[in-house]
PAPATOR-714995 format. One record per atom (N, C-alpha, C): residue in three letters; x, y, z; atom name. Coordinates in steps of 0.05 Angstrom, whole numbers, plus 5000, padded with zeros to 4 digits. Example, Ala and Ser with C-alpha at 12.3 -4.5 7.8 and 13.67 -1.06 7.14 Angstrom:
# PAPATOR-714995
REC    r     X     Y     Z   a
REC  ALA  5264  4886  5156   N
REC  ALA  5246  4910  5156  CA
REC  ALA  5264  4934  5156   C
REC  SER  5257  4955  5142   N
REC  SER  5273  4979  5143  CA
REC  SER  5258  5001  5157   C
***
This chain:
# PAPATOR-714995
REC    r     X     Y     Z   a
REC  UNK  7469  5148  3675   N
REC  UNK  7468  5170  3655  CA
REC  UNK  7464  5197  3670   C
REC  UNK  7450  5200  3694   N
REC  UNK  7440  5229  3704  CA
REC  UNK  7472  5223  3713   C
REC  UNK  7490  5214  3730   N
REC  UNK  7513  5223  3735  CA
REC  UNK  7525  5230  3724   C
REC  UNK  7525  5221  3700   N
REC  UNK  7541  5233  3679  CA
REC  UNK  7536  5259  3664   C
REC  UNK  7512  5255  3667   N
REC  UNK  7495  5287  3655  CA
REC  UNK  7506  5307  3679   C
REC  UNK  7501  5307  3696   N
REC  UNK  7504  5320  3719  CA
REC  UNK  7537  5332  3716   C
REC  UNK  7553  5319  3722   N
REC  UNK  7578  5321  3722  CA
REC  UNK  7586  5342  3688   C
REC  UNK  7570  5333  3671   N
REC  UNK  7572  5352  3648  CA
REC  UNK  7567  5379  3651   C
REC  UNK  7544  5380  3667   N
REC  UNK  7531  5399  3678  CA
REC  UNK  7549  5412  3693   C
REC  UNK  7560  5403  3711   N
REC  UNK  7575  5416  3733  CA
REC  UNK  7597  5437  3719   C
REC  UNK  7607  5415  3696   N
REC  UNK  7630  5441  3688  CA
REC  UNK  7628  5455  3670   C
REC  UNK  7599  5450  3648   N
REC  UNK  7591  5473  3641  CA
REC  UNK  7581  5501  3661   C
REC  UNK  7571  5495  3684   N
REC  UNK  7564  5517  3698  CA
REC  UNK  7587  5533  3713   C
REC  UNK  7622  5512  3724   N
REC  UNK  7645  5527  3722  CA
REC  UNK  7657  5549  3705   C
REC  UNK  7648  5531  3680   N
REC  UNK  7654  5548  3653  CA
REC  UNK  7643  5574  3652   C
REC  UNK  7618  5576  3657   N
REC  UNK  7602  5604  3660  CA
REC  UNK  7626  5614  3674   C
REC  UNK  7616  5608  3699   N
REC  UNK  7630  5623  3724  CA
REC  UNK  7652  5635  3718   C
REC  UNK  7669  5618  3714   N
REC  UNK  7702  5629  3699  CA
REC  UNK  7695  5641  3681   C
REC  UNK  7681  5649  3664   N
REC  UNK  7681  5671  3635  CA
REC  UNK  7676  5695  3650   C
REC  UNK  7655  5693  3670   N
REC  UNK  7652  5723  3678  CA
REC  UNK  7667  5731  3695   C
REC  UNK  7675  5721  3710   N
REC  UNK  7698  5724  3733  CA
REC  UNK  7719  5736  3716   C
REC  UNK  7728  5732  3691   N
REC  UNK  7749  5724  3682  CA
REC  UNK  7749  5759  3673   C
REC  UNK  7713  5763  3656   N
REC  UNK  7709  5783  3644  CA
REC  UNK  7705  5803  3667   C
REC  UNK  7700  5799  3683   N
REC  UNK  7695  5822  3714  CA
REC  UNK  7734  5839  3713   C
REC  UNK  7750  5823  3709   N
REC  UNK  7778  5831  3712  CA
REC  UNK  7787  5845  3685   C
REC  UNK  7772  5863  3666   N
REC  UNK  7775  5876  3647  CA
REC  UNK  7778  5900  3652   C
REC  UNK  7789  5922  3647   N
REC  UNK  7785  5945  3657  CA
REC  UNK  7753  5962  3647   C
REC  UNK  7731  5965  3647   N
REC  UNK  7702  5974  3640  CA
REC  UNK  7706  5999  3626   C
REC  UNK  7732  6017  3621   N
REC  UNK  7741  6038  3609  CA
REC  UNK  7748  6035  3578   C
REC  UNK  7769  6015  3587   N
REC  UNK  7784  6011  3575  CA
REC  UNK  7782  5987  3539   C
REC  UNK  7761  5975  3553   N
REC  UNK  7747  5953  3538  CA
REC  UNK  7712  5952  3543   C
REC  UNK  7709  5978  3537   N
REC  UNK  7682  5979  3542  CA
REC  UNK  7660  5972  3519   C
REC  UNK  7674  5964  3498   N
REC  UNK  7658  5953  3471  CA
REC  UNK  7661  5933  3459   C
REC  UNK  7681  5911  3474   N
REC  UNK  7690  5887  3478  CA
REC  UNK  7667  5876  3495   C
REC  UNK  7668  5889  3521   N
REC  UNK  7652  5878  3542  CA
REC  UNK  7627  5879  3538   C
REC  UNK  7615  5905  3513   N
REC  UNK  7588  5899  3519  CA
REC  UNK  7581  5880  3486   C
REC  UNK  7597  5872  3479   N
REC  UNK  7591  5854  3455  CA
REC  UNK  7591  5831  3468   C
REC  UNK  7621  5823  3486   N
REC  UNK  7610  5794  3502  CA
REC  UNK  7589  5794  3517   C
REC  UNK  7583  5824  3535   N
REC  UNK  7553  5815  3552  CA
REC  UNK  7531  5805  3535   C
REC  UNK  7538  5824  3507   N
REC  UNK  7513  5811  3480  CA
REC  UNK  7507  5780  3477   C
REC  UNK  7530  5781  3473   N
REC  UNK  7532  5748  3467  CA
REC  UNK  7521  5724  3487   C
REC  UNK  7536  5737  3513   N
REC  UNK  7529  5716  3538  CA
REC  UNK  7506  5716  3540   C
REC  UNK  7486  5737  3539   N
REC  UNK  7464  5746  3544  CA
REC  UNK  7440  5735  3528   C
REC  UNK  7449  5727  3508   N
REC  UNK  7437  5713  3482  CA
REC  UNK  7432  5682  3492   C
REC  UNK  7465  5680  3498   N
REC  UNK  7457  5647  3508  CA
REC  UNK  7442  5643  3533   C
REC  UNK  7445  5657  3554   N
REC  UNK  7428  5657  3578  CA
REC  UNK  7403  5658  3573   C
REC  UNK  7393  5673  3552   N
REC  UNK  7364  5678  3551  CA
REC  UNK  7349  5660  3528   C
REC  UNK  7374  5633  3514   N
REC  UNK  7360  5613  3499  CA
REC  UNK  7359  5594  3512   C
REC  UNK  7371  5598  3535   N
REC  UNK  7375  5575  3564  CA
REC  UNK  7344  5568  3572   C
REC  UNK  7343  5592  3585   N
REC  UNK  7309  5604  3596  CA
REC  UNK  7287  5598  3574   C
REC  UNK  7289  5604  3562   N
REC  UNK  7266  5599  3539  CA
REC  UNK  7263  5563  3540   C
REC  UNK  7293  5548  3532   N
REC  UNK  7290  5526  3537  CA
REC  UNK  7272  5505  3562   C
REC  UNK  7288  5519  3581   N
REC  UNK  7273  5517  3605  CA
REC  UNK  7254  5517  3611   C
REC  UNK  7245  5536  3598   N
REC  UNK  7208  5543  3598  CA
REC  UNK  7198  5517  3584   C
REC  UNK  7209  5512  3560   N
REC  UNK  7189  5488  3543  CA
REC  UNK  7194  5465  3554   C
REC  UNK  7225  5450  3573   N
REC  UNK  7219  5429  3583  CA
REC  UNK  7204  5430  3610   C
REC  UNK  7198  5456  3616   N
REC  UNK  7178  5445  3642  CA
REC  UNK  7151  5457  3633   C
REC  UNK  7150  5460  3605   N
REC  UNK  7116  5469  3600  CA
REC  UNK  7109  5486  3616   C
REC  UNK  7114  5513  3609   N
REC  UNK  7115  5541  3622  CA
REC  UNK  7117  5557  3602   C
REC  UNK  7100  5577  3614   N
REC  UNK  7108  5599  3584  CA
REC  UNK  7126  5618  3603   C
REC  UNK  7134  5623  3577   N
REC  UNK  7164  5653  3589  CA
REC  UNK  7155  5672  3570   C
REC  UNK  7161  5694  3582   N
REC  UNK  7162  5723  3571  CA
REC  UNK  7177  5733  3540   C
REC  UNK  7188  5722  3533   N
REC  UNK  7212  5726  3514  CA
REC  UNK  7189  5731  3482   C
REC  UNK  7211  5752  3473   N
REC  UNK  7198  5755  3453  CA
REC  UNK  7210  5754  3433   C
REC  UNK  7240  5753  3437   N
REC  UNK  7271  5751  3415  CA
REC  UNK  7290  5737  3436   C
REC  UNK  7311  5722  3419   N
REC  UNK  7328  5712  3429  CA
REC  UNK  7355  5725  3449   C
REC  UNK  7345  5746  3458   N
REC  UNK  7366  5770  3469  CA
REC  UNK  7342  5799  3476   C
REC  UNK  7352  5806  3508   N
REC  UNK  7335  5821  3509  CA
REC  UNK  7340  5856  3492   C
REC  UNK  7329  5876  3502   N
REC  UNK  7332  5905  3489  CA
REC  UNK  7358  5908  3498   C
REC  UNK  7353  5914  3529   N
REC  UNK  7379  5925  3546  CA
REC  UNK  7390  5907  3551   C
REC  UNK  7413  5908  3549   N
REC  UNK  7441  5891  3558  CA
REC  UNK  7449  5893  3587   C
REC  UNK  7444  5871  3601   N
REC  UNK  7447  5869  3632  CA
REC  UNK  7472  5875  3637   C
REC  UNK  7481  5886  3663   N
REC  UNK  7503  5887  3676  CA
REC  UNK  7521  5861  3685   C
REC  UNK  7540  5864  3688   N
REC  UNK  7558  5841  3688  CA
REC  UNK  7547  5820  3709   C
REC  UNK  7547  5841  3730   N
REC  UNK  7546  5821  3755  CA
REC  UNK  7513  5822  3760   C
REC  UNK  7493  5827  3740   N
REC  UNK  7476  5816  3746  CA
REC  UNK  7470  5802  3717   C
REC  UNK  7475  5785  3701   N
REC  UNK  7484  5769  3685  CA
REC  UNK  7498  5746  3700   C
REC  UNK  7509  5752  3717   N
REC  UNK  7532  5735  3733  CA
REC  UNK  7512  5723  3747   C
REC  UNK  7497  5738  3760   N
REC  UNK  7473  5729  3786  CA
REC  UNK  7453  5708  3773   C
REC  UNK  7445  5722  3743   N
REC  UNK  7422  5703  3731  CA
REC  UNK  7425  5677  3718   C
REC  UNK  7448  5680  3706   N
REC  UNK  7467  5650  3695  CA
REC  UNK  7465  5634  3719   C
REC  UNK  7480  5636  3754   N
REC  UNK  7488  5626  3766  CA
REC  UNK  7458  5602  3782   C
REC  UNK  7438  5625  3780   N
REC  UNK  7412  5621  3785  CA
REC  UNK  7406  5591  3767   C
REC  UNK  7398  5599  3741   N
REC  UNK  7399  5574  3715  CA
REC  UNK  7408  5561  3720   C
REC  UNK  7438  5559  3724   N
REC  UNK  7454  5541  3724  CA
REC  UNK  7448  5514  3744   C
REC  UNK  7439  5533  3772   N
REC  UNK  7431  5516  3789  CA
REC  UNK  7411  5497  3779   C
REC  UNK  7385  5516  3771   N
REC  UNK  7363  5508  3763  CA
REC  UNK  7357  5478  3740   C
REC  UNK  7375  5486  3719   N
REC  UNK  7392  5464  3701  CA
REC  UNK  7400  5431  3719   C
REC  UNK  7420  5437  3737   N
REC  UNK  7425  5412  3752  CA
REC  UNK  7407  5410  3771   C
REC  UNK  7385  5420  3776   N
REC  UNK  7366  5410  3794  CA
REC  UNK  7349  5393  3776   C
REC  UNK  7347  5399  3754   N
REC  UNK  7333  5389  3739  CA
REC  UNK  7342  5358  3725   C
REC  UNK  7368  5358  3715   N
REC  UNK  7382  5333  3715  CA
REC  UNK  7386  5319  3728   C
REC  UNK  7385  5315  3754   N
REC  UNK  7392  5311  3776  CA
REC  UNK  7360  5291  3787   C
REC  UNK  7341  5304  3770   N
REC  UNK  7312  5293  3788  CA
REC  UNK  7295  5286  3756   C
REC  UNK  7306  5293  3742   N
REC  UNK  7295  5281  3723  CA
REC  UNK  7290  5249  3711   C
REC  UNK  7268  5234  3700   N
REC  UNK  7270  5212  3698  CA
REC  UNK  7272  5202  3668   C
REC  UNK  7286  5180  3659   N
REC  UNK  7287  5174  3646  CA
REC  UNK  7268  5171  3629   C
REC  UNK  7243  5170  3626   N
REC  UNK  7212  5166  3625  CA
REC  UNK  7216  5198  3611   C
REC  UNK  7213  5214  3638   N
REC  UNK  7205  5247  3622  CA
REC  UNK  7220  5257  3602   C
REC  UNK  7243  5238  3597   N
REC  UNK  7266  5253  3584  CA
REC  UNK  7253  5245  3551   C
REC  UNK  7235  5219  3552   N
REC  UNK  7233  5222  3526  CA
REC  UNK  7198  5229  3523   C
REC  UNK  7192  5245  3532   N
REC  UNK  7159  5258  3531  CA
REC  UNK  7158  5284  3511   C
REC  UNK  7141  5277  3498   N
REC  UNK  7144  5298  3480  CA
REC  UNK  7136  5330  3483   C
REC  UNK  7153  5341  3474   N
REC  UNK  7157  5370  3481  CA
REC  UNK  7140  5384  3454   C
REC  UNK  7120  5403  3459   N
REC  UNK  7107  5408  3430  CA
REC  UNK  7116  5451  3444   C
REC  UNK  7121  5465  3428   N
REC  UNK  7135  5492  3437  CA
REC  UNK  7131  5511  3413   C
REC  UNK  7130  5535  3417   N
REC  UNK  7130  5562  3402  CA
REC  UNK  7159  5572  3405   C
REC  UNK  7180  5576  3385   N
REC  UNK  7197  5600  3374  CA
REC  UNK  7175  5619  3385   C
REC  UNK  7205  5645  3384   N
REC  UNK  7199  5663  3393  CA
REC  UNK  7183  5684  3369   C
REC  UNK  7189  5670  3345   N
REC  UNK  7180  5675  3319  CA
REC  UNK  7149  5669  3313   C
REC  UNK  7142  5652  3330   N
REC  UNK  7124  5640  3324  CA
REC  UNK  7116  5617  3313   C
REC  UNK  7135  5596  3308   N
REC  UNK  7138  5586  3293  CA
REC  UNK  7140  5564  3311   C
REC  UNK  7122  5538  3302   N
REC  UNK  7115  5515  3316  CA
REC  UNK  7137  5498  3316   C
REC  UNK  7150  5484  3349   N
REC  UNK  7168  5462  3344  CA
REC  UNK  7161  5439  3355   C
REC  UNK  7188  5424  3363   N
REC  UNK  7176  5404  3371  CA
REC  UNK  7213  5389  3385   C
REC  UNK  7203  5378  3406   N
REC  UNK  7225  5366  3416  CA
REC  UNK  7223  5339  3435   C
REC  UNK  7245  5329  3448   N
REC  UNK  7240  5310  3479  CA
REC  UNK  7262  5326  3492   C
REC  UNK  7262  5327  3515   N
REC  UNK  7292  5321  3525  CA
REC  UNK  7310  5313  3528   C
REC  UNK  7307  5292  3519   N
REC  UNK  7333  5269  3518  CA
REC  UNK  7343  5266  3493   C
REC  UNK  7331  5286  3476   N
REC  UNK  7346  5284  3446  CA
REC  UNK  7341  5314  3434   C
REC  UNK  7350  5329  3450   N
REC  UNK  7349  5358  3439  CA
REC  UNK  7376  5373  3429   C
***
């Protein structure tokens, strides 16, 4: 199963890569309210990534909304995804079957009490 996870992993984190790469080749003039709606967007998912992250390794993170104020720059969006991404398959990669179903008890950014495992989120 982690190979398989892994390998899922792998080309979801291509997929990043290629969106921004893809979005780096836009003209920043020309489509400058295109680009900062997708940085919105990307930026959203990157930072429900992280939050995630935080609750399967029981860590608190900083976050206080699902998207920060300022809207990051491309290529450092590019840098922080690529970071995660890693971080993500290090994590599948060494994770055990055991932790995957331990229960995850977590705060929304709302406040609002959840509840999860890893292996069924």
């Amino acid at each position: 199963m982690t190979n398989l996870l892994a390998k899922i992993y792998d080309y979801h984190a291509w997929a990043n890569a290629d969106l921004l790469a893809k979005l780096a080749t836009l003209d920043p003039e020309r489509h400058k309210s295109e680009l900062h709606t997708a940085l919105r967007l990307i930026n959203h998912y990157y930072v429900v990534a992280r939050i995630f992250s935080a609750h399967l390794r029981g860590i608190p993170h900083a976050y206080v909304s699902d998207n920060t104020e300022e809207t990051p720059a491309l290529e450092e969006l590019r840098m922080a995804m690529a970071a995660s991404d890693r971080e993500y398959r290090d994590y599948i990669t060494s994770v055990s079957a055991a932790d995957l179903e331990q229960p995850i008890a977590f705060a929304f950014t709302d406040g609002e009490k959840g509840y999860m495992t890893a292996g069924r989120c």
